[in-house]
C-alpha positions in Angstrom: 138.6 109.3 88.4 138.8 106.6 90.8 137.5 103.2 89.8 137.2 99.8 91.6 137.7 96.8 89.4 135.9 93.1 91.3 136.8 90.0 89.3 138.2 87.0 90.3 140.1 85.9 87.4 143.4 87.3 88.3 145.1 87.3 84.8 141.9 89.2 83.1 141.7 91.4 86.1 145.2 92.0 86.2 144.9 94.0 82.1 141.9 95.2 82.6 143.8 97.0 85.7 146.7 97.8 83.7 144.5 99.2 80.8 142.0 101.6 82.8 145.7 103.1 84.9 147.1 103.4 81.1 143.6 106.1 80.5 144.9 107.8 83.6 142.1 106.4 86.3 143.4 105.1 89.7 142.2 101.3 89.8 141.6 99.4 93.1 141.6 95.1 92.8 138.8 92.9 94.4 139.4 89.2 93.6 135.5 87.9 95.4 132.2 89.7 96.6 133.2 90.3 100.0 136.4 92.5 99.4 134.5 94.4 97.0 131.6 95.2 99.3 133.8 96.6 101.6 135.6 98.4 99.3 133.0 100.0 98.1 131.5 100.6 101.6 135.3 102.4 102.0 135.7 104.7 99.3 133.6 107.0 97.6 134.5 105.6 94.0 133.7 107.1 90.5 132.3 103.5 89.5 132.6 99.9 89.6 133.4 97.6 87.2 132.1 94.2 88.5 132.0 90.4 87.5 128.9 88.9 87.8 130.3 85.3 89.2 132.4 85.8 92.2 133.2 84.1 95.2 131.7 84.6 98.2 129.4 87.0 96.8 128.3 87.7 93.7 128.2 90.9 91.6 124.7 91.4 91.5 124.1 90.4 95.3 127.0 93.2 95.9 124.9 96.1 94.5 121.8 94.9 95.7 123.5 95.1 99.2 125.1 98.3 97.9 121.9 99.8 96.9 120.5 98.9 100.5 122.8 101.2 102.5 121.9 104.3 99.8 125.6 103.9 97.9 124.7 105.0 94.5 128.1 104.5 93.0 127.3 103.5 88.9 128.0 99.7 88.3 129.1 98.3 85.2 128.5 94.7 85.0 131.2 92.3 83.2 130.4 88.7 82.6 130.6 86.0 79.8 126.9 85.6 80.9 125.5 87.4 78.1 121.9 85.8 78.0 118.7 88.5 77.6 117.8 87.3 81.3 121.3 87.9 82.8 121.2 91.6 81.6 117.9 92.2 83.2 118.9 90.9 86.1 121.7 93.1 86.3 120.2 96.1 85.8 116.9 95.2 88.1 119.7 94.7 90.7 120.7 98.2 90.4 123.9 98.1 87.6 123.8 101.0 84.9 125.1 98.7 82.2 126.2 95.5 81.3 129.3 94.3 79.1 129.4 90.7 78.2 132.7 89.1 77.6 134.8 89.2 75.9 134.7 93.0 75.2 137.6 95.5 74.1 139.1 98.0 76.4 138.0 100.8 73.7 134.1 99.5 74.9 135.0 99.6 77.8 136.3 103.2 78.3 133.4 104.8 76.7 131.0 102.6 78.0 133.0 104.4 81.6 133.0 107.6 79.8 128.9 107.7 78.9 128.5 106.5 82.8 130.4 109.2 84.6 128.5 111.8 81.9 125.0 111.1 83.4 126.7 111.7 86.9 127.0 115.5 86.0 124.5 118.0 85.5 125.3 119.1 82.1 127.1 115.9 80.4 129.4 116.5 78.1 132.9 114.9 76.6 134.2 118.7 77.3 135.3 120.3 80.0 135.9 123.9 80.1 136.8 127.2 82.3 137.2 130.3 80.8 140.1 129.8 77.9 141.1 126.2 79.4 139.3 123.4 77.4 139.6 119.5 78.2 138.8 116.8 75.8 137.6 113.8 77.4 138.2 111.6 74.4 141.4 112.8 72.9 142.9 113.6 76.3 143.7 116.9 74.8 143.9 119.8 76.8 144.5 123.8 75.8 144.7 127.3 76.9 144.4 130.5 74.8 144.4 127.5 71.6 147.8 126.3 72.9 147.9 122.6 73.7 149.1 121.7 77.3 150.6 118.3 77.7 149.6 116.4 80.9 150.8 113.1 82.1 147.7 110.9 83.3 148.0 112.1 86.9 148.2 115.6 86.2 144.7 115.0 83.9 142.9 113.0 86.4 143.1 116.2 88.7 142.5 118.8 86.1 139.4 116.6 85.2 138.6 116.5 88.7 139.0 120.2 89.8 137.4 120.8 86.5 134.3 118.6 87.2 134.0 120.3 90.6 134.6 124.0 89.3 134.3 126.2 90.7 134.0 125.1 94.8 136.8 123.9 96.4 138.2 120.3 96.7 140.0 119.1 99.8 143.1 116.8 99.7 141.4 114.3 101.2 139.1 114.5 98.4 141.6 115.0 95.5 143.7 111.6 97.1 139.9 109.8 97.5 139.6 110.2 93.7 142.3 110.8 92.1 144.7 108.3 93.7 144.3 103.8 94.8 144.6 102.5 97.7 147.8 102.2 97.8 148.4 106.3 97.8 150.4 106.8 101.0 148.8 109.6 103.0 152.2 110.5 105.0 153.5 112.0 101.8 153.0 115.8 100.2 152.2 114.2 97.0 149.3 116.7 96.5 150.8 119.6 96.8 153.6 118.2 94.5 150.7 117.8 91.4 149.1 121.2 92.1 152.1 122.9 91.4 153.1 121.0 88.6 149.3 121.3 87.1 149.5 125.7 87.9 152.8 125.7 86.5 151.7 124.2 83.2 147.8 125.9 83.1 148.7 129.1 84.6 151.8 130.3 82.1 152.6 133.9 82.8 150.7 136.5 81.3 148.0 134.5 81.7 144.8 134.7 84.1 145.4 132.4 87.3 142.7 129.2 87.2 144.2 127.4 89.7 143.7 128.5 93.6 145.0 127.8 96.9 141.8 127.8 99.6 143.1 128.2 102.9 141.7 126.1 105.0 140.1 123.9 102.1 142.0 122.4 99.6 142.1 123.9 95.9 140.0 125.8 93.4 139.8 125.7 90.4 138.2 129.1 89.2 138.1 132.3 86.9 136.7 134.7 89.8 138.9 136.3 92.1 
């Protein structure tokens, strides 16, 4: 999942960055209000996690703008403004939850984790498709009761073919959520994942999950 992270204190930003691409989520950086409107006028994010006090403009102005032009991209607010009053504000402004500093990553992630469960219909820390099960909390995924071992790319796509099982996913879509800005477009990068994600999902003798669309992008599917 693709996240944008808006704070302009640069060492803070700079691990809470670090932690959320440990977890396996493609991060973008906004150091004021502005960059981070545009960002997220830009990219079709999983969610932001926003400082209240930026320059230029601040969080709550950004999702109030946000809100405006019908981008319903879930907010979580960070700030050391922890007051009653702040935290109404932030969610009268349009935020989905609020995390005053200082917090622990561990908050953090499942504060993420809760958020991007109330995107999908049937929430849920599990993922599954026919004999494949993902854990969304132990990172843990199986097939046929075997564990599979993923590195954090590889389980950012599962997760996101998995979420989007069982239409199809363009590149453009996979790099949009699955990748940062800085994911260079001119490269076959993609295609490289897929495979190694089929090669370790799809062992022989078992039922392929993992399609090719033509035309499309990628499937991931039990029906023929």
């Amino acid at each position: 999942m693709r996240i944008l992270v808006a704070d302009d204190d640069a060492k803070a930003a700079g691990l809470l960055v670090q932690g959320l691409k440990a977890e396996g989520y493609a991060v973008d950086l906004a150091s004021d209000g502005d960059e981070a409107t545009w960002l997220a006028e830009t990219n079709p994010y999983d969610a932001l996690v926003l400082d209240v006090m930026m320059p230029a403009k601040d969080g709550f102005s950004v999702v109030r703008h946000l809100r405006k032009k019908g981008i319903l991209t879930p907010v979580i607010f960070v700030t050391a403004r922890g007051e009653v009053e702040d935290r109404v504000r932030g969610l009268d402004a349009g935020g989905d939850d609020y995390l005053a500093k200082p917090f622990s990553l561990a908050e953090l992630l499942a504060r993420l984790r809760a958020t991007l469960r109330r995107q999908r219909p049937q929430a849920s820390n599990t993922l599954r498709l026919a004999d494949l099960e993902m854990d969304l909390l132990s990172r843990k995924v199986r097939r046929g009761g075997q564990d599979i071992v993923l590195t954090n790319r590889e389980f950012a796509l599962l997760e996101f073919l998995l979420v989007n099982s069982p239409k199809p996913v363009s590149k453009m879509a996979i790099v949009e959520h699955v990748w940062d800005q800085h994911f260079d477009s001119q490269t076959n990068v993609v295609n490289v994942y897929v495979n190694y994600l089929r090669n370790k999902i799809d062992v022989p003798g078992s039922k392929p999950l993992l399609h090719t669309v033509r035309g499309v992008g990628f499937a991931l599917t039990d029906e023929q």
